[in-house]
TORKE-874174 format. One line per field, with one value per atom (N, C-alpha, C): residue in three letters; x negated, y negated, z. Coordinates in steps of 0.2 Angstrom, whole numbers. Each point is the difference from the previous one (the first is absolute). Last residue first. Layout:
BEGIN
res <- [ALA,...];
east <- [X,...];
north <- [Y,...];
up <- [Z,...];
! end
This chain:
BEGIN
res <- [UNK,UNK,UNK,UNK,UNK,UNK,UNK,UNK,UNK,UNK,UNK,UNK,UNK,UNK,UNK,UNK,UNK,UNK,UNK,UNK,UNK,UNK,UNK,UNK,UNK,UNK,UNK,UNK,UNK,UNK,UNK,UNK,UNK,UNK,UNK,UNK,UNK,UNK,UNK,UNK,UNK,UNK,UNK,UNK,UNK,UNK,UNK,UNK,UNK,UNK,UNK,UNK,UNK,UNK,UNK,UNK,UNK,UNK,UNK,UNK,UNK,UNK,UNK,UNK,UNK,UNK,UNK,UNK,UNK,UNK,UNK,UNK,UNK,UNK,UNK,UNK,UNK,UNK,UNK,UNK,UNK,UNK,UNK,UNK,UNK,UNK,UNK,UNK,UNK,UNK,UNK,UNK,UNK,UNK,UNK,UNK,UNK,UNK,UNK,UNK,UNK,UNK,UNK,UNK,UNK,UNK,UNK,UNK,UNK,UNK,UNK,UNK,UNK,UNK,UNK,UNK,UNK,UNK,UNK,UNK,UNK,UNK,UNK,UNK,UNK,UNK,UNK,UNK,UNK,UNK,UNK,UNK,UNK,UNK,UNK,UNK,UNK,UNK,UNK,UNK,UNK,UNK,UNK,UNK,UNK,UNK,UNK,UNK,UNK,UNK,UNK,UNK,UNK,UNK,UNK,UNK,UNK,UNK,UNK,UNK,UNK,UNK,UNK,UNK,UNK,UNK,UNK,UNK,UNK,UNK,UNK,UNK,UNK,UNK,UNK,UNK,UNK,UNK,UNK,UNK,UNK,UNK,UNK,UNK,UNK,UNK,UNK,UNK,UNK,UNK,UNK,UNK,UNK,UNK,UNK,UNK,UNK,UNK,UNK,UNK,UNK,UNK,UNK,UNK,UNK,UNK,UNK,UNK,UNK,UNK,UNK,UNK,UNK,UNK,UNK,UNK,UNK,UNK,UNK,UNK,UNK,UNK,UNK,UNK,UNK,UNK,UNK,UNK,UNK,UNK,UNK,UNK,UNK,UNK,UNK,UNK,UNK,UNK,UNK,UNK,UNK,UNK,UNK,UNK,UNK,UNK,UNK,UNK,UNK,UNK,UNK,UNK,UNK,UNK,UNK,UNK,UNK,UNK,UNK,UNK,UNK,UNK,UNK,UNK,UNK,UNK,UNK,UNK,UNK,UNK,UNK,UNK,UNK,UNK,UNK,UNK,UNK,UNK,UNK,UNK,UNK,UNK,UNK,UNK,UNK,UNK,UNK,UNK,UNK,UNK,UNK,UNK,UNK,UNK,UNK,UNK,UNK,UNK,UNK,UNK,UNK,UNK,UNK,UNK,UNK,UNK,UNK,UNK,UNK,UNK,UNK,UNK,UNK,UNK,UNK,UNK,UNK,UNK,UNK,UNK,UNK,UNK,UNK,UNK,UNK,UNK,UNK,UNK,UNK,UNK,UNK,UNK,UNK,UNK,UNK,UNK,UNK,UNK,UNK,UNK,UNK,UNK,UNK,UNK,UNK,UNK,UNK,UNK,UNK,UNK,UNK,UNK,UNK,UNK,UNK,UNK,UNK,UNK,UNK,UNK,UNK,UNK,UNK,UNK,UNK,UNK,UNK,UNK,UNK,UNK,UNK,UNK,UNK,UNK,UNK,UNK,UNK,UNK,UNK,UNK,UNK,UNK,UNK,UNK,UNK,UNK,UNK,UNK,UNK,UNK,UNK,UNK,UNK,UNK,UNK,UNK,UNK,UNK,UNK,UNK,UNK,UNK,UNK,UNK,UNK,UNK,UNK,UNK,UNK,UNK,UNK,UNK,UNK,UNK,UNK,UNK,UNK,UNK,UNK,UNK,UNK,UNK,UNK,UNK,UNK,UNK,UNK,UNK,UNK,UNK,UNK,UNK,UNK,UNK,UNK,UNK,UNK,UNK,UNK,UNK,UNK,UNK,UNK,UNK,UNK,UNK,UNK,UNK,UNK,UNK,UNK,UNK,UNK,UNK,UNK,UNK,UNK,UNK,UNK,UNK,UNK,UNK,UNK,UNK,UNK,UNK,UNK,UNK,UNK,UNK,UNK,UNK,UNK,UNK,UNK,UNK,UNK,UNK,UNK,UNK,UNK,UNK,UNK,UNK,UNK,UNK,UNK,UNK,UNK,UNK,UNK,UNK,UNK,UNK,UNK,UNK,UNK,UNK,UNK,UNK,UNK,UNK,UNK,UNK,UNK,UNK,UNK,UNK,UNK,UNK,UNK,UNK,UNK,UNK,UNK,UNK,UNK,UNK,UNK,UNK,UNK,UNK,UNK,UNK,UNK,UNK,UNK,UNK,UNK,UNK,UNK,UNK,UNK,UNK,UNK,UNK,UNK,UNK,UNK,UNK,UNK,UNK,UNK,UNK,UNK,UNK,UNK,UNK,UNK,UNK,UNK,UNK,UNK,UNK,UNK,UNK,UNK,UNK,UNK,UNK,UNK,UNK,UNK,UNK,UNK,UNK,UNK,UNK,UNK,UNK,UNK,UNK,UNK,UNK,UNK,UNK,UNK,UNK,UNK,UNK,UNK,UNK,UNK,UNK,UNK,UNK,UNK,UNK,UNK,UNK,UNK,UNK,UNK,UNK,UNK,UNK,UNK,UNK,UNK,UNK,UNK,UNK,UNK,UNK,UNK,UNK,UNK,UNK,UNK,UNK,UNK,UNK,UNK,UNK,UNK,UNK,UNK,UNK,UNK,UNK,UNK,UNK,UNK,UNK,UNK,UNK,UNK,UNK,UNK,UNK,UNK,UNK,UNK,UNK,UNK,UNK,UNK,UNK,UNK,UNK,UNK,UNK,UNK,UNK,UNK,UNK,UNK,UNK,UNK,UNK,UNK,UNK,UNK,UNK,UNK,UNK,UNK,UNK,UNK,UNK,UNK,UNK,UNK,UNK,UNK,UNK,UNK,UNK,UNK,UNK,UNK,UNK,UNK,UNK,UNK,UNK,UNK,UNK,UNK,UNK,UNK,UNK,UNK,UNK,UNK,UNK,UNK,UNK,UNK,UNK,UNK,UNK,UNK,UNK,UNK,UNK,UNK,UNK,UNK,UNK,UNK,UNK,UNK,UNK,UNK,UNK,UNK,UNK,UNK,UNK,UNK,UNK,UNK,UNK,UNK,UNK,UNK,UNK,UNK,UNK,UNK,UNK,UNK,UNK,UNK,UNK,UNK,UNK,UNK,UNK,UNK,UNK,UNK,UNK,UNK,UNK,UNK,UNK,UNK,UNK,UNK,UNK,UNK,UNK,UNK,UNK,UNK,UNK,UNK,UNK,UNK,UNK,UNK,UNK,UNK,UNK,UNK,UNK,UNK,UNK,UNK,UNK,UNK,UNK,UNK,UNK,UNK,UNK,UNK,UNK,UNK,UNK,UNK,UNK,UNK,UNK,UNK,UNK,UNK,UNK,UNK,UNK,UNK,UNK,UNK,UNK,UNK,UNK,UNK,UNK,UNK,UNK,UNK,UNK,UNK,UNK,UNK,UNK,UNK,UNK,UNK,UNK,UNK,UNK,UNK,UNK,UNK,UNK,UNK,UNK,UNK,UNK,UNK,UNK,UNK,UNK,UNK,UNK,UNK,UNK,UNK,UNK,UNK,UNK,UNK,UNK,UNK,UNK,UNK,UNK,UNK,UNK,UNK,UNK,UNK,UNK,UNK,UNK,UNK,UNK,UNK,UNK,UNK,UNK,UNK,UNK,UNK,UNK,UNK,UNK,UNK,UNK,UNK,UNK,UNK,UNK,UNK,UNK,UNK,UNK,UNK,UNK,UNK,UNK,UNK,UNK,UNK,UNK,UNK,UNK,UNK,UNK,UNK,UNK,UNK,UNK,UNK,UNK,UNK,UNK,UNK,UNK,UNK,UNK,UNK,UNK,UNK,UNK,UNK,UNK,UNK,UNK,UNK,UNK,UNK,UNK,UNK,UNK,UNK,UNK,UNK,UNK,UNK,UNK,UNK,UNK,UNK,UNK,UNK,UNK,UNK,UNK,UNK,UNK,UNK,UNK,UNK,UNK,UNK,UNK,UNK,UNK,UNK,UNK,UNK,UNK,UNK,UNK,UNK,UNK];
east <- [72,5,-1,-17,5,7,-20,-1,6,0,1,-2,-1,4,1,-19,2,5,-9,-4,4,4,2,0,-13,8,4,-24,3,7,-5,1,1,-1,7,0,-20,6,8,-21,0,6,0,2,-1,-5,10,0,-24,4,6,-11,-3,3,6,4,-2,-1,-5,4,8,-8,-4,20,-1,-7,14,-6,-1,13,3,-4,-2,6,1,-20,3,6,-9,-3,1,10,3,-5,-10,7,5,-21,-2,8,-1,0,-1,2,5,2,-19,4,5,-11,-4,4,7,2,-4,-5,6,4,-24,2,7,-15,4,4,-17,-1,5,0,-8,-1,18,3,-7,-2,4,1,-13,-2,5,9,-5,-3,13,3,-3,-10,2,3,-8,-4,1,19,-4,-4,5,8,-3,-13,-2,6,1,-6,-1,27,-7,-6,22,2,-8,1,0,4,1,-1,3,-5,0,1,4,-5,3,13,-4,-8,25,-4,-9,22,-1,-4,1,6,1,-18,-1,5,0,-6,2,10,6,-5,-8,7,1,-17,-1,5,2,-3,1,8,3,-2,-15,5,4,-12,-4,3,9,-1,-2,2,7,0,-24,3,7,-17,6,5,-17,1,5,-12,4,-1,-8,-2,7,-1,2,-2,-6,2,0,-1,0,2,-12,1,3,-1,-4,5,-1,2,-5,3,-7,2,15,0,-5,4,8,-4,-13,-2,6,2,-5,-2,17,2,-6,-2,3,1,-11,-3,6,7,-4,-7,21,1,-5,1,-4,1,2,4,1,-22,4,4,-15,-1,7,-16,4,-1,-7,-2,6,-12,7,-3,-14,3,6,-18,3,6,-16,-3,3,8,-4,-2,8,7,-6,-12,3,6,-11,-4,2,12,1,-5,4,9,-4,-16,0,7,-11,4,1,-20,3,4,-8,-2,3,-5,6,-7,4,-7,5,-2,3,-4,-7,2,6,-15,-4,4,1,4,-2,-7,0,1,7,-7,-2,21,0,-7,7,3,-1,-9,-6,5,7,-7,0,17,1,-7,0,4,0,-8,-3,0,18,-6,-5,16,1,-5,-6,0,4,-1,-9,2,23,-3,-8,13,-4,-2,3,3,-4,4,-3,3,-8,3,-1,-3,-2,4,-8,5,-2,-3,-3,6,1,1,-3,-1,-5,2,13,-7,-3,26,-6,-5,16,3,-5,-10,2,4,-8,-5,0,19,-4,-6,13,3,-4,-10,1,2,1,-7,3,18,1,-9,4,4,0,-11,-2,3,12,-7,-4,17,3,-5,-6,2,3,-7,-4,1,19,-2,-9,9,3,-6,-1,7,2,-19,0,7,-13,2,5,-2,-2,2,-10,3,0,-4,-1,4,-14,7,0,-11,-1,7,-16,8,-2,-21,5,5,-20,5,4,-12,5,2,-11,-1,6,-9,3,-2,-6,-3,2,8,2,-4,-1,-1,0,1,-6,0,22,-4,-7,13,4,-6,-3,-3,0,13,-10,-3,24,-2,-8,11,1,-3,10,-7,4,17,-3,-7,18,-7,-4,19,2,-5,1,-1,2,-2,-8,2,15,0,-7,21,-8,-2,26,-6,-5,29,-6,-7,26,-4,-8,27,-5,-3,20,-7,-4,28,-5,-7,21,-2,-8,24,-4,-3,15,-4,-7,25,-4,-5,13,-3,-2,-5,6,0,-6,-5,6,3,1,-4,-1,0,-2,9,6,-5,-11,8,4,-20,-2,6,1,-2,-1,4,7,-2,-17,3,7,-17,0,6,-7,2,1,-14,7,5,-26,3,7,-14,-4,2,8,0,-6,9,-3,-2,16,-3,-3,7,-2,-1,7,3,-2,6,-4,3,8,2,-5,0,-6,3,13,0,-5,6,6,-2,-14,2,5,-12,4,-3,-12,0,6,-10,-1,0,-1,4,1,-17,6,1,-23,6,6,-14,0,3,-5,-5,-2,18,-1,-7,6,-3,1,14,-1,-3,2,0,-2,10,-2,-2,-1,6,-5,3,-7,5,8,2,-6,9,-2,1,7,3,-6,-7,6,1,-16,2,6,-4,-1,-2,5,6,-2,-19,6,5,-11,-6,3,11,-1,-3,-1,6,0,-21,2,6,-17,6,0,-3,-2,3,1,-2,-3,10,-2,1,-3,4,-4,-5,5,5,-17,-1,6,-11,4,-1,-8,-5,1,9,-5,-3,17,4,-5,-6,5,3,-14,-5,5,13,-3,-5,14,3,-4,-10,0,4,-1,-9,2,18,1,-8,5,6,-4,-18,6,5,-18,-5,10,-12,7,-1,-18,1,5,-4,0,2,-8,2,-1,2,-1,1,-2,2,-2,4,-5,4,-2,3,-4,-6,-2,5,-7,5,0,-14,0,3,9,-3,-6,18,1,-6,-3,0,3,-7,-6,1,17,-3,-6,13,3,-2,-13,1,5,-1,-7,1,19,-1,-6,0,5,0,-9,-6,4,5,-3,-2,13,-2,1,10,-5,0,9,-4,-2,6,0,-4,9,-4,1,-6,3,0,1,1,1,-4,3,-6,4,-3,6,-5,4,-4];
north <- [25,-7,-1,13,3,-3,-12,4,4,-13,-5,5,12,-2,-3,2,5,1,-19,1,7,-6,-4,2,13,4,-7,-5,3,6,-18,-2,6,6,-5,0,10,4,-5,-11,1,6,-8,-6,5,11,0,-6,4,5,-1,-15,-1,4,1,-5,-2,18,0,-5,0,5,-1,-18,7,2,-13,-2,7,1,-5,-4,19,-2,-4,2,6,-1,-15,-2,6,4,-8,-1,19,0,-7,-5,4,6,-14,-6,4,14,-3,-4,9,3,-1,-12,-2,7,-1,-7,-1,20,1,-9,2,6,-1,-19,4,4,-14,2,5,-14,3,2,-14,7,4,-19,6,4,-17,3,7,-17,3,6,-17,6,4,-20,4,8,-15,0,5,-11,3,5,-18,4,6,-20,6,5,-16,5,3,-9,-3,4,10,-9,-3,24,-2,-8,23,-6,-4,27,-5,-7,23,-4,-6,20,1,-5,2,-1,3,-12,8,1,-23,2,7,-10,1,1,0,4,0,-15,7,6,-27,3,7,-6,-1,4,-6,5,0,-20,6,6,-20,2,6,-4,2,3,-14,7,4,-22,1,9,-15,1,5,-7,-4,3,15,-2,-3,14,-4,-3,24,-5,-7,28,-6,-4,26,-8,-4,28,-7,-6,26,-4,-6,21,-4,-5,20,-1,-3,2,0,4,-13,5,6,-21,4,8,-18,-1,7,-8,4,2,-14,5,5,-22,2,6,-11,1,2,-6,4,3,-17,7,6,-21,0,7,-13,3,1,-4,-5,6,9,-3,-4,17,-7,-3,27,-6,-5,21,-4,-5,15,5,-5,-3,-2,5,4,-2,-2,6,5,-3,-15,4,8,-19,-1,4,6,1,-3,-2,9,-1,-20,2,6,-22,6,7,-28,4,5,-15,0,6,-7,2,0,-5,-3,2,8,0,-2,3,-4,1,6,3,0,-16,5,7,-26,5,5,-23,1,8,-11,2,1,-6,4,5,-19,-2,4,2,-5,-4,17,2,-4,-7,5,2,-13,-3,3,9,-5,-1,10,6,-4,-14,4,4,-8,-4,2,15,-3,-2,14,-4,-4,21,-2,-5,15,-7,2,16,-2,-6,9,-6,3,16,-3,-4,6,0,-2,15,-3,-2,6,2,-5,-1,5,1,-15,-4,7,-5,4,-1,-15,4,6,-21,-2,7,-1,-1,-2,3,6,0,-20,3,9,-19,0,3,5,2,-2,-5,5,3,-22,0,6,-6,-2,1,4,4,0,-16,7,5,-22,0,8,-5,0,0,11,-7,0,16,2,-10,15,-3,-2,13,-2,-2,14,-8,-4,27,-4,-6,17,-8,-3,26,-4,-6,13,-2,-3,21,-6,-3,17,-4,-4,13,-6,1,14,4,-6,-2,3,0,-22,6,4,-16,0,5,-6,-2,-1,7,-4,-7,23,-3,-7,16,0,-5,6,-6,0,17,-6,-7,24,-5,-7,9,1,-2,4,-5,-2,14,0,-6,-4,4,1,-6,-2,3,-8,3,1,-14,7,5,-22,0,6,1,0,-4,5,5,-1,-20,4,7,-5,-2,2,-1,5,-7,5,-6,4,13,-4,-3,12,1,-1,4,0,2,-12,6,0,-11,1,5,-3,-2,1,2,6,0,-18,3,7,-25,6,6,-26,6,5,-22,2,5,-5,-7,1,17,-9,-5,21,0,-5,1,-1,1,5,-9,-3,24,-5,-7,18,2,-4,0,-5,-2,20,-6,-5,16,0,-2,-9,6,1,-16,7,4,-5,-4,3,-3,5,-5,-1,-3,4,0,5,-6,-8,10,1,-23,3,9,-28,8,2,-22,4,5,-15,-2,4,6,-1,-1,-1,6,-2,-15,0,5,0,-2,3,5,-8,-1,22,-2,-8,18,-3,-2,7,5,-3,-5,-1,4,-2,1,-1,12,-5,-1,6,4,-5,3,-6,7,0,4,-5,1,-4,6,6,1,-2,-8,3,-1,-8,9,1,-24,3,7,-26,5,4,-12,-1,2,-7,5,1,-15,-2,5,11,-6,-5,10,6,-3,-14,3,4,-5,-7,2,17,-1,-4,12,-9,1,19,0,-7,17,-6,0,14,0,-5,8,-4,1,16,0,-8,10,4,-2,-15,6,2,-16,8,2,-21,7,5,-22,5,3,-12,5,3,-9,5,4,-23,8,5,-20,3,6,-6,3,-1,-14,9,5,-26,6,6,-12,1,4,-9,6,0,-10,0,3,7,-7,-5,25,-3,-8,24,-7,-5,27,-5,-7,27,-4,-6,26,-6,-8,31,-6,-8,28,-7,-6,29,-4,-6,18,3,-5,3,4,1,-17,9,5,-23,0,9,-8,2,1,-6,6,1,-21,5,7,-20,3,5,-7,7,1,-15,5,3,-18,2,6,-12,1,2,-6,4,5,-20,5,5,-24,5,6,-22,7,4,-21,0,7,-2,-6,-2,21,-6,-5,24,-6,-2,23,-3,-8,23,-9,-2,28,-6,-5,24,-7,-6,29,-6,-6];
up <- [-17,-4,-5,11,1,-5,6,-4,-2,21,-6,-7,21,0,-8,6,-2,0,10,-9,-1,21,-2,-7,14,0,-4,5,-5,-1,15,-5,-6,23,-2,-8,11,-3,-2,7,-7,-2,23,-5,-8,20,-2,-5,7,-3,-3,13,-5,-4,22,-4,-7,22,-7,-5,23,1,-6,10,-3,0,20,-6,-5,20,-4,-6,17,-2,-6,11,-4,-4,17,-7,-5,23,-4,-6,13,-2,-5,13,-7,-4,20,-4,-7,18,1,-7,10,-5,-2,15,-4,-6,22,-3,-7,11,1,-5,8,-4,-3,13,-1,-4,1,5,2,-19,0,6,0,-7,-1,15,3,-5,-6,5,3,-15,-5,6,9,-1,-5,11,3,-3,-14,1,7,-10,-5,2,14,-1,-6,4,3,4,-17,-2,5,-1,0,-2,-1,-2,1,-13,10,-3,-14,-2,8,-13,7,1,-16,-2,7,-7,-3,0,8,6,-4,-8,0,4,1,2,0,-10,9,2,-25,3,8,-10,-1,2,2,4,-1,-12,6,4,-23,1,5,-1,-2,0,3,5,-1,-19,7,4,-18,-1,6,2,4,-5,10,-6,0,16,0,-4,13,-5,-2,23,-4,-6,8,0,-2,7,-4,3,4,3,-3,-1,-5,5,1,4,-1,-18,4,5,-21,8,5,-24,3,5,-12,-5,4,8,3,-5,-6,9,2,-23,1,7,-5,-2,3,6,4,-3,-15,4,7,-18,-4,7,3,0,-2,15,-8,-2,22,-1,-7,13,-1,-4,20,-9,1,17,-1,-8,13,-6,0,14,0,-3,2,4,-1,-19,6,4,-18,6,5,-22,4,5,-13,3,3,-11,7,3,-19,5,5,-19,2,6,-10,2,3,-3,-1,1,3,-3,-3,14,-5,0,23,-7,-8,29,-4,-6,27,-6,-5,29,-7,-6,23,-4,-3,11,-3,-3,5,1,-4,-3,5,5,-24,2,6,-10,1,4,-13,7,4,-23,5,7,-18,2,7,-13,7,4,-19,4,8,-20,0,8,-12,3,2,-12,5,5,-22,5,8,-20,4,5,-7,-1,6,0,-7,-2,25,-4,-6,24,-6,-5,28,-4,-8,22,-6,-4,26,-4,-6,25,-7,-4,29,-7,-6,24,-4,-5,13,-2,-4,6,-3,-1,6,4,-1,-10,8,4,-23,4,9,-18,2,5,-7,6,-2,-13,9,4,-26,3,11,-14,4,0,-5,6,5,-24,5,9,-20,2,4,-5,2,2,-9,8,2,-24,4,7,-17,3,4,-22,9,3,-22,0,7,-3,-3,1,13,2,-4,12,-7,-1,18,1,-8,18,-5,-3,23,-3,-5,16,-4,-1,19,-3,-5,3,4,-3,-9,9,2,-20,-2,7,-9,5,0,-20,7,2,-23,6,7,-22,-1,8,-7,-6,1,15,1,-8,6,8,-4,-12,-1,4,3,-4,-4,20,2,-7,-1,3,2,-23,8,3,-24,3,8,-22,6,3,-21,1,7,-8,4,1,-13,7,4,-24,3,7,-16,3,5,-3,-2,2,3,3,-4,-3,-1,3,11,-3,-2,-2,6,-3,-7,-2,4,-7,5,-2,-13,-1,5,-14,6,3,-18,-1,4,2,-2,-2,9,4,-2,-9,0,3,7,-4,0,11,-7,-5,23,-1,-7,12,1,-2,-2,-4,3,11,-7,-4,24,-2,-6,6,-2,-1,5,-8,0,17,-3,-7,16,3,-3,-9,0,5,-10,5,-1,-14,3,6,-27,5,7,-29,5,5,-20,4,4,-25,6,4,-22,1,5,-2,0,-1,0,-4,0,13,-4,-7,14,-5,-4,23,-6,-6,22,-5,-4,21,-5,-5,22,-7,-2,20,2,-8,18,-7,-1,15,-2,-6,6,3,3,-24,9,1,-21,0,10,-22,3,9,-28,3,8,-25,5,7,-29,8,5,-28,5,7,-29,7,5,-27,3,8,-20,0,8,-6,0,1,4,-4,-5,21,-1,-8,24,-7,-1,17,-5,-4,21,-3,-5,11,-4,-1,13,-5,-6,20,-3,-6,18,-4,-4,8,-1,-4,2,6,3,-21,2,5,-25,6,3,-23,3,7,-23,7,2,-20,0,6,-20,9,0,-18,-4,7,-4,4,-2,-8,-2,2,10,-5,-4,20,1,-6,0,3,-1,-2,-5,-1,19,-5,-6,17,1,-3,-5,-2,2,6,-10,1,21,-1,-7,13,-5,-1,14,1,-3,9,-1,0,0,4,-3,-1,-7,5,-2,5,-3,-11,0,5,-8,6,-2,-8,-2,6,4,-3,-2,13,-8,-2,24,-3,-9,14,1,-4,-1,-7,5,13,-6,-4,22,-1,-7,2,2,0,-3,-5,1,20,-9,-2,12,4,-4,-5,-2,3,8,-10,-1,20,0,-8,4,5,-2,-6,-6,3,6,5,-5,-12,6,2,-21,2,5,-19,6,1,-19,3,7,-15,7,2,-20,1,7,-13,4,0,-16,2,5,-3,0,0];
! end
């Protein structure tokens, strides 16, 4: 099959099908949405089979074509008008969700459980002792890992304090992509020998960390759930975020404190406690699918064989 995936913002999602699709023996195209008319023009010389995308707005400007729409959605809510895509598949990522997408105009045969697919390279995980020696930590400490990106300097900064203050023996690795940042923290951070702020790495920070704080970024809460990991949510203004947030900590799959040492207290107890900590590894079973790379390409190609058939 040849698939079309355009968009315009949160290309991580869409790179991560096209990595398992084009695996798989298909054509993949990621196509950065600048025009409605440029990307019906790419579209109508591509000669593709399937449009895929998870920017309703995006698929609502394709418009009288043979080539069948798939709305991949890319939260764990529902926070997009469907009616005017006419998509052949919505693929959603839990079925809890299968009414908020049919009231919010997706047909309901249409609808069809997948989950949010993730780079395959942040699932790569090493064991921990190597993971540590890579990265220069010490495997025998509690660690904690702290992905910064999209997360306030004061947030960080708040919950380094509150570890350093309810847990001193434990290690922490800050990771950020951006210099200036990392820059920043180096040098708030120097004093405190077991802080270590590194550049951006999904598999080695989630190996290392016995509990990892991240911003409510599905592509990473997915993988953290995918691992079975300790998740504590970091605040993030942003009302995608929040949302993420809420439905993670509300299933009880991810922790979300009102302060960082609300966080930093009960990241402690889920690492102390067996019973509470299977607890959170049940909740991210439940409700995060296991192989979403998978159910996506059999969607599409039960879609392509389907259309064949006709």
């Amino acid at each position: 099959m040849r698939i079309f995936m355009p968009c315009k913002t949160g290309k991580e999602i869409l790179r991560a099908a096209q990595e398992a699709l084009t695996r798989r023996g298909h054509s993949c195209t990621l196509y950065p949405f600048s025009t409605a008319e440029k990307m019906r023009t790419a579209l109508d010389k591509g000669n593709y089979d399937i449009a895929l995308s998870t920017e309703a707005q995006v698929l609502c400007k394709i418009k009288d074509t043979a080539v069948r729409k798939v709305y991949l959605a890319p939260n764990l809510f529902c926070g997009e008008k469907l009616g005017r895509t006419d998509c052949a598949l919505y693929l959603i990522p839990h079925e809890e969700l299968s009414f908020d997408f049919i009231n919010a105009g997706a047909r309901e045969k249409k609808v069809q459980l997948c989950g949010i697919p993730v780079p395959s390279q942040y699932l790569q995980c090493t064991p921990k002792a190597q993971a540590c020696r890579s990265l220069g930590l010490c495997a025998d400490r509690k660690t904690f890992t702290l992905f910064a990106d999209g997360v306030s300097g004061n947030e960080i900064k708040s919950t380094v304090r509150a570890a350093q203050r309810l847990c001193p023996e434990t290690q922490i690795l800050v990771m950020a992509g951006d210099a200036g940042r990392r820059k920043m923290w180096q040098s708030a951070f120097a004093d405190l020998q077991n802080v270590f702020v590194l550049e951006p790495d999904v598999a080695l920070g989630m190996s290392v960390g016995d509990a990892v704080f991240l911003p409510a970024v599905t592509s990473l809460l997915c993988t953290a759930a995918r691992l079975e990991k300790v998740c504590i949510l970091l605040h993030v203004p942003t009302l995608q975020c929040r949302r993420n947030a809420a439905f993670a900590d509300a299933h009880g799959m991810a922790f979300s404190g009102k302060t960082a040492a609300d966080n930093v207290s009960y990241a402690q107890r889920l690492l102390d406690g067996e019973r509470l900590r299977q607890m959170m590894f049940r909740a991210q079973e439940k409700n995060i699918c296991p192989q979403p790379e998978q159910t996506l390409i059999k969607a599409l190609e039960a879609l392509g064989e389907n259309e064949k058939k006709h």
